[in-house]
C-alpha positions as CSV (number, residue, x, y, z in Angstrom):
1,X,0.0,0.0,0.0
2,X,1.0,3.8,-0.3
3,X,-0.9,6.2,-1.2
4,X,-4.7,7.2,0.6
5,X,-7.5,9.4,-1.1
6,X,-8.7,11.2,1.6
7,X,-12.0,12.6,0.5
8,X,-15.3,14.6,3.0
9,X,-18.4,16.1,2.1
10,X,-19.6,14.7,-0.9
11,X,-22.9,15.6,-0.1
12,X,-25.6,15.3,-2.9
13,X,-23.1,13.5,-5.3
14,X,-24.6,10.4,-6.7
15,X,-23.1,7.0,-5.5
16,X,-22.3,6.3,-9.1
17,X,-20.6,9.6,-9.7
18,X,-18.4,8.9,-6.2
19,X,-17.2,5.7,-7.2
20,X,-16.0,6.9,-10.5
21,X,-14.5,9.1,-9.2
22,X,-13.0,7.5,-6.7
23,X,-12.0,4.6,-9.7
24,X,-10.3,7.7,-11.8
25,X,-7.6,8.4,-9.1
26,X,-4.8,6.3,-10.3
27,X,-2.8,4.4,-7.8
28,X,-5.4,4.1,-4.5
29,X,-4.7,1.9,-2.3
30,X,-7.7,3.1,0.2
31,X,-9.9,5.6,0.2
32,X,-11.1,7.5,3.7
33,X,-14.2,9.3,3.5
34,X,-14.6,12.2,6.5
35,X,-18.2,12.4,6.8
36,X,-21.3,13.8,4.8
37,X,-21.2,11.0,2.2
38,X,-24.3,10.2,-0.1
39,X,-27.0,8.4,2.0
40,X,-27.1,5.6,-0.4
41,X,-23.7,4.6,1.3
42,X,-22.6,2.0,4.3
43,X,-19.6,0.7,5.5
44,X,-18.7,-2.4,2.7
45,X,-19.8,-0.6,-0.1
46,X,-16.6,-0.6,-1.9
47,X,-13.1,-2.6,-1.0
48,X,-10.7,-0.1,1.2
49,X,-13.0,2.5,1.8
50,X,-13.0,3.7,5.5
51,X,-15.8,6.2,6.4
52,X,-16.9,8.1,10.1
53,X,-20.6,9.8,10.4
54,X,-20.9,13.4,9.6
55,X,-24.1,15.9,10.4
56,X,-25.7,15.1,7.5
57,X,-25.3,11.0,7.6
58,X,-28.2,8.6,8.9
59,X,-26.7,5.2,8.0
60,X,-25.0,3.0,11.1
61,X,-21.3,4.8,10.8
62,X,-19.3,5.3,13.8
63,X,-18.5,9.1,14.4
64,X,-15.2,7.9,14.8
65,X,-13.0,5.5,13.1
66,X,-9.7,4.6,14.4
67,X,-7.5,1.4,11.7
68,X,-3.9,1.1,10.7
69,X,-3.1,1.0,6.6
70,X,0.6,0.2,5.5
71,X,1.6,0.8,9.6
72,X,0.3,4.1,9.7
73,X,-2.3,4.2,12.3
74,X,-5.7,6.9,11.4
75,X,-8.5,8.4,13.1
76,X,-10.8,9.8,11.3
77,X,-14.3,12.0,12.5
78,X,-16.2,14.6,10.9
79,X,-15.4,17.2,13.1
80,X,-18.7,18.8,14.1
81,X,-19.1,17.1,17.5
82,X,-16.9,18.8,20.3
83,X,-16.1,21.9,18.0
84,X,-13.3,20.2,16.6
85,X,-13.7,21.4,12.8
86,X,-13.3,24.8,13.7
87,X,-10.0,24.3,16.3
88,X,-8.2,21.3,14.7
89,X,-5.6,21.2,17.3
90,X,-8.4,20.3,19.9
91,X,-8.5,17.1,17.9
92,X,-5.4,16.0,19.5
93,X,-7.7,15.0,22.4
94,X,-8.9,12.0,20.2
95,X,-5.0,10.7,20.7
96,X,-6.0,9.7,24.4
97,X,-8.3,7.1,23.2
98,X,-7.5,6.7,19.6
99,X,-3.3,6.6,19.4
100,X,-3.3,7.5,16.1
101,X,-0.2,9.2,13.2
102,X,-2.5,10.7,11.2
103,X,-6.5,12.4,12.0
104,X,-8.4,13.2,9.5
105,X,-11.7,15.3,9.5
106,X,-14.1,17.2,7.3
107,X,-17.2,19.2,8.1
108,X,-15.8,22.7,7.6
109,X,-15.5,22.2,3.6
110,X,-11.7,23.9,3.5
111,X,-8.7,22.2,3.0
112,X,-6.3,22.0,5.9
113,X,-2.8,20.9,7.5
114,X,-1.1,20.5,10.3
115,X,1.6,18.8,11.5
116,X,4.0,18.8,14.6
117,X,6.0,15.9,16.3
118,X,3.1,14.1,17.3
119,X,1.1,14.2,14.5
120,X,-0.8,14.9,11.1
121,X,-3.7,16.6,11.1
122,X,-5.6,16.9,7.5
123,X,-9.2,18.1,6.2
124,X,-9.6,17.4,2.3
125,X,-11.6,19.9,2.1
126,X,-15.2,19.3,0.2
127,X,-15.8,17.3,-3.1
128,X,-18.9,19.2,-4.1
129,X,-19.3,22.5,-1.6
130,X,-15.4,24.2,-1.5
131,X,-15.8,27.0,0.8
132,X,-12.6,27.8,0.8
133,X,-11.1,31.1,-1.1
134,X,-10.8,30.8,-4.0
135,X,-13.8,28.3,-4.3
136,X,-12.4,24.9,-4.9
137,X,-13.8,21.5,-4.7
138,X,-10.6,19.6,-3.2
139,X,-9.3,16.2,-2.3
140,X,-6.3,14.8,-0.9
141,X,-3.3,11.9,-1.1
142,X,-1.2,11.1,1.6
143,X,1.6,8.6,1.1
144,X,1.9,6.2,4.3
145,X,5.7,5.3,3.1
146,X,7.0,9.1,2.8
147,X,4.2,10.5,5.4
148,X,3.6,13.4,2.5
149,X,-0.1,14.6,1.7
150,X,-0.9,17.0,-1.1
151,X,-4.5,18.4,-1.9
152,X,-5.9,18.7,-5.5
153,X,-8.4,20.7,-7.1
154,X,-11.3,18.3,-8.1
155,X,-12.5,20.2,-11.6
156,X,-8.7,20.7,-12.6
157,X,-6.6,17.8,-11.1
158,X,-3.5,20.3,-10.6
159,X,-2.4,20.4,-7.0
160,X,-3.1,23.6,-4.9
161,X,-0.8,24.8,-1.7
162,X,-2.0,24.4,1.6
163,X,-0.7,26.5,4.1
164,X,0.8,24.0,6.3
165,X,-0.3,24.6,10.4
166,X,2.6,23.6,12.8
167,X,3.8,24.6,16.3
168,X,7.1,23.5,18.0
169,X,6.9,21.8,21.8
């Protein structure tokens, strides 16, 4: 294994569009999905695909899913429960319980990074609803071998910057 789409808020977008999608992304090994996913969806759907609840999710999906890929250890929730989507950093809490390299979380539909000696912290962004500015619908790949993510512009496929969030101890 390798490389992870990390995906969130795909919202009204058919389940036949997401898994072409998903299918056009050359080189997945897994795919996470951060919440907000088309209510035609459960956990089995498709092979590799690892998914938490969001706000806007009725099917039986944990808020919080916590599995190793390739050795690297993930745990993944929407964010809108405890504020976290809108203080990332507070999801460091989750490490108690969940001991995890890598969180991932959605919910605020902006891409986001962080990173410090402990850990990665990553939002994809949203596949359908960007909010952030300018307005782009955004996934991202992170490699489990070189610990690298990048974000991509959905409509385009180019990579955009994403202004990495660190502090020192």
């Amino acid at each position: 294994m390798g490389q992870i789409l990390i995906i969130s808020d795909s919202h009204f977008l058919r389940k036949k569009d997401l898994d072409q999608f998903i299918a056009s992304i050359p080189h997945i090994d897994a795919t996470i999905h951060c919440g907000d996913i088309y209510l035609g969806y459960k956990p089995g759907d498709i092979a590799n695909l690892y998914m938490c609840k969001g706000n806007n999710d009725f099917a039986d999906i944990p808020y919080i899913s916590h599995f190793t890929i390739d050795n690297t250890t993930f745990t993944i929730t929407h964010g809108h429960r405890n504020n976290y989507a809108y203080n990332p950093t507070t999801l460091k809490q989750l490490l108690i319980e969940y001991p995890a390299d890598v969180i991932c979380f959605g919910h605020t539909h902006i891409p986001y990074f962080y990173q410090d000696e402990d850990i990665i912290i990553i939002n994809p962004g949203s596949l359908t609803l960007g909010r952030s500015y300018p307005k782009k619908n955004t996934y991202a790949i992170f490699d489990t071998q070189t610990q690298l993510v990048h974000f991509y512009d959905i409509k385009t496929g180019e990579e955009i910057i994403v202004e990495k969030k660190n502090t020192k101890k």
